[in-house]
Structure formats: C-alpha cells, structure tokens
C-alpha positions as CSV (number, residue, x, y, z in Angstrom):
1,X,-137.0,-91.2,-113.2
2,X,-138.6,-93.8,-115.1
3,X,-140.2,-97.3,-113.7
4,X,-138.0,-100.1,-114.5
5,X,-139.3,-103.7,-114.4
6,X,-137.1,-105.8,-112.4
7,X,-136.2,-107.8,-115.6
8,X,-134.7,-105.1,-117.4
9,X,-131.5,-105.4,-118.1
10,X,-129.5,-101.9,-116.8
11,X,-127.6,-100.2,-119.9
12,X,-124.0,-99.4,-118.6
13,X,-124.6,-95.5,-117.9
14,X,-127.5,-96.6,-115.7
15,X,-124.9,-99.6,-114.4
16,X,-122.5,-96.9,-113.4
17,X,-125.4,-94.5,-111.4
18,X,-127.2,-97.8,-109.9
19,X,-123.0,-98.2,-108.2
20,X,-122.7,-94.5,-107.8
21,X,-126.1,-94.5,-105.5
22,X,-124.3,-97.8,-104.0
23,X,-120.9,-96.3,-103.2
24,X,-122.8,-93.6,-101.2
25,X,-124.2,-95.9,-98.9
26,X,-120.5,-97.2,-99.2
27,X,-118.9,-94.2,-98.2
28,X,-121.6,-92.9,-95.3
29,X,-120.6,-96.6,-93.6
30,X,-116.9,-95.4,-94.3
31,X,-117.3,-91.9,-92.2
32,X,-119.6,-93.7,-89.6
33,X,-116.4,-95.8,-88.7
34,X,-113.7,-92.9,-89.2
35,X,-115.5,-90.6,-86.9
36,X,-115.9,-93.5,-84.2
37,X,-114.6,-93.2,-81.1
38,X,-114.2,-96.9,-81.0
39,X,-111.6,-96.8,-84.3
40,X,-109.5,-95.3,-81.7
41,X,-109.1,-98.6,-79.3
42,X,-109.7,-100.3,-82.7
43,X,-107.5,-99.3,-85.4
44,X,-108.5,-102.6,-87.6
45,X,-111.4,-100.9,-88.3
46,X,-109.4,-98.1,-89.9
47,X,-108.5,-100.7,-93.5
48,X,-112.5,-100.4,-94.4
49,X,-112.3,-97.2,-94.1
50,X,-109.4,-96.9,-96.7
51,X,-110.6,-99.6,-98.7
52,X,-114.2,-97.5,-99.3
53,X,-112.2,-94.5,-99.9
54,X,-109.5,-95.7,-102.4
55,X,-112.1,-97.6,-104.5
56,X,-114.7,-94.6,-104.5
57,X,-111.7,-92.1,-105.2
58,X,-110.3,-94.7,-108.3
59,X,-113.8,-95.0,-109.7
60,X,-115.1,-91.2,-109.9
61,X,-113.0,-89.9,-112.9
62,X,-114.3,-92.9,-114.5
63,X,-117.8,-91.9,-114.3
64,X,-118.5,-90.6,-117.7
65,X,-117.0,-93.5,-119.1
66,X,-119.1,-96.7,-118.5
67,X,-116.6,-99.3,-119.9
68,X,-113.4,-97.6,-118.0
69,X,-115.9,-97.4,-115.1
70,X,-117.2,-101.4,-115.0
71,X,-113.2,-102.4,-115.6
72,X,-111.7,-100.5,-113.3
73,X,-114.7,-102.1,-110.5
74,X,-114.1,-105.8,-111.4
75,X,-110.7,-104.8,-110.6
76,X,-111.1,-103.3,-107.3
77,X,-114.3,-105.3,-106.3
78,X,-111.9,-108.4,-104.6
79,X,-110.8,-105.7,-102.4
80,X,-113.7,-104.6,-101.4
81,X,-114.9,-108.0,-100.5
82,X,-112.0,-109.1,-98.4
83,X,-112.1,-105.6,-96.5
84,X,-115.8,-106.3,-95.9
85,X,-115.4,-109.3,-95.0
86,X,-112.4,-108.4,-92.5
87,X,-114.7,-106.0,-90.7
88,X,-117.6,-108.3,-90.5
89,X,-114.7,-110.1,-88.3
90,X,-113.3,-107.0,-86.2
91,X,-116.8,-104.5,-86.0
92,X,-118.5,-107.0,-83.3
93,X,-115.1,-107.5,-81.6
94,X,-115.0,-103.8,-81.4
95,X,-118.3,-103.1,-80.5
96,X,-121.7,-104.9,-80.2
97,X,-123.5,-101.4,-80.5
98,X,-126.4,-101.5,-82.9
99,X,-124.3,-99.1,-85.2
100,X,-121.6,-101.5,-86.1
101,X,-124.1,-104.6,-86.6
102,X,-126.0,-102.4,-89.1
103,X,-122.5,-101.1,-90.9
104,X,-121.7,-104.8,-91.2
105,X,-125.2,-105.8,-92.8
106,X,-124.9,-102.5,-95.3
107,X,-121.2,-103.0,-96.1
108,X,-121.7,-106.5,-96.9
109,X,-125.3,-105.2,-99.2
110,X,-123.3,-102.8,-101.1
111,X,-120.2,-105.7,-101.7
112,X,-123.3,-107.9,-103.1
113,X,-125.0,-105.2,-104.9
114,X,-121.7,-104.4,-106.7
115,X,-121.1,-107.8,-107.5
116,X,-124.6,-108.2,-109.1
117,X,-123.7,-105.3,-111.5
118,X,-120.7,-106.6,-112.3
119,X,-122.0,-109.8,-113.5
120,X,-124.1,-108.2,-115.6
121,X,-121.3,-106.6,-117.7
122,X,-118.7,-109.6,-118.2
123,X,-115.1,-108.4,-119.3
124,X,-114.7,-108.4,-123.2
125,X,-112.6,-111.4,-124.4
126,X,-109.3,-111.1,-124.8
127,X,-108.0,-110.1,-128.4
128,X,-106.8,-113.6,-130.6
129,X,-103.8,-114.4,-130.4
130,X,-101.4,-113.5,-133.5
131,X,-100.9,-116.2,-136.0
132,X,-97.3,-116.2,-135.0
133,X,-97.7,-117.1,-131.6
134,X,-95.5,-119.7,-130.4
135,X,-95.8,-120.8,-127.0
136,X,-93.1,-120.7,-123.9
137,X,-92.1,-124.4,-123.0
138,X,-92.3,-125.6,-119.5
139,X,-88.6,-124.3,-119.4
140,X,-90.0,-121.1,-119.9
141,X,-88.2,-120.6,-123.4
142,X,-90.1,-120.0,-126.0
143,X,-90.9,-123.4,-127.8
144,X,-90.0,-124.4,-130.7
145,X,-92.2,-124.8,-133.8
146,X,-91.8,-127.9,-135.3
147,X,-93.1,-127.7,-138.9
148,X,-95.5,-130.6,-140.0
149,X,-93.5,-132.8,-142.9
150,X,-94.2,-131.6,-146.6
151,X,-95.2,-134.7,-148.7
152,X,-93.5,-134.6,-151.5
C-alpha cells in the first residue's frame, strides 16, 4: 500500500475500503456485545447490535460501486449515530467493565470516521427542475400560473 499524505484527498474506491476497514471494527464491537452475557440482563444493548449488522449487510453489495456505496451510507449513517449514541447511554448502565467503556469509545470512532468520509463526498445536486414546473399552493393544489400581461 502506498503512503498517503494526510492532505490527500481519498478517491471514492479508496473512500469505500477506508469504511470497509471501518465497519470491521464496527462489526467486532457488534459480536463483542451479541456474545455478552450481559446482553442477556440487558437487551437494550441488542439494537447496536442490529443497527451494525443491517448497515454492514445494506452496504456490502454496494462495494464495487463507490457512488451506490457513499449514497446508500449517507442514508444509513443517522442511524448509526442515534444507535451509538443510545448505547453510549445503556453500555455503562449495563456494565462498567473495561470492555463496554472501550466498545463505547470505538463505536462512537467508527460513527465519526464514517461521517468524515461522508463529508468528503457531498450528494450530487438534484436534477433542475423542468421548465414546466408549476408549484403546489399552500392548499396543496397545484398553483396556478398566472401569465405576465402581453403589451400590445
């Protein structure tokens, strides 16, 4: 692998491995709490577990295909986020073992990490709108278009 300077901007393909490598940590966080015997007194702890699976399972067919791949993760990033931030909430009521205060810290690097690659790659605008667009009223009928006077 080549030496990257920190400034370089990541291409997409190298976008989509910098999240793959990202999601692993991700998912090893993800069987940590599934195989807990905590999750059991705990269940809570069971929705980051989904969360991490559901949005690794929606994102791996997308891998060869870096603009699917970046869509389809500014989509299911809010998720992600909330379900961090959830167990952030329930790990230490669950448990104050060294274990769950390091899955919180690497759960809520891999949300931020994410995020970072995200930004990178804003969504494309949307298309323009046709020139017969009319609007909806605040009726929510479509408006009429009222035609500027001809001079004649």
């Amino acid at each position: 692998m080549t030496e990257r300077s920190p400034n370089t901007p990541l291409s997409p393909t190298e976008a989509v491995a910098r999240c793959q490598t990202i999601f692993a940590h991700a998912w090893m966080v993800r069987t940590f709490v599934k195989h807990s015997e905590t999750v059991e007194d705990f269940p809570e702890l069971m929705q980051i577990v989904r969360t991490v699976f559901d949005t690794s399972r929606a994102m791996e067919p997308k891998v060869d295909n870096p603009t699917e791949y970046l869509a389809t993760l500014r989509k299911k990033i809010t998720k992600l986020r909330a379900a961090a931030e959830q167990f952030r909430k329930d790990a230490p009521v669950a448990s104050d073992h060294t274990n769950f205060r390091q899955a919180v810290i690497s759960l809520d690097g891999c949300v931020a990490e994410l995020e970072e690659v995200v930004k990178m790659f804003p969504p494309p605008p949307p298309p323009p709108m046709p020139a017969n667009f009319r609007p909806v009223s605040a009726s929510g009928t479509v408006a009429q278009v009222v035609e500027p006077p001809t001079a004649e």
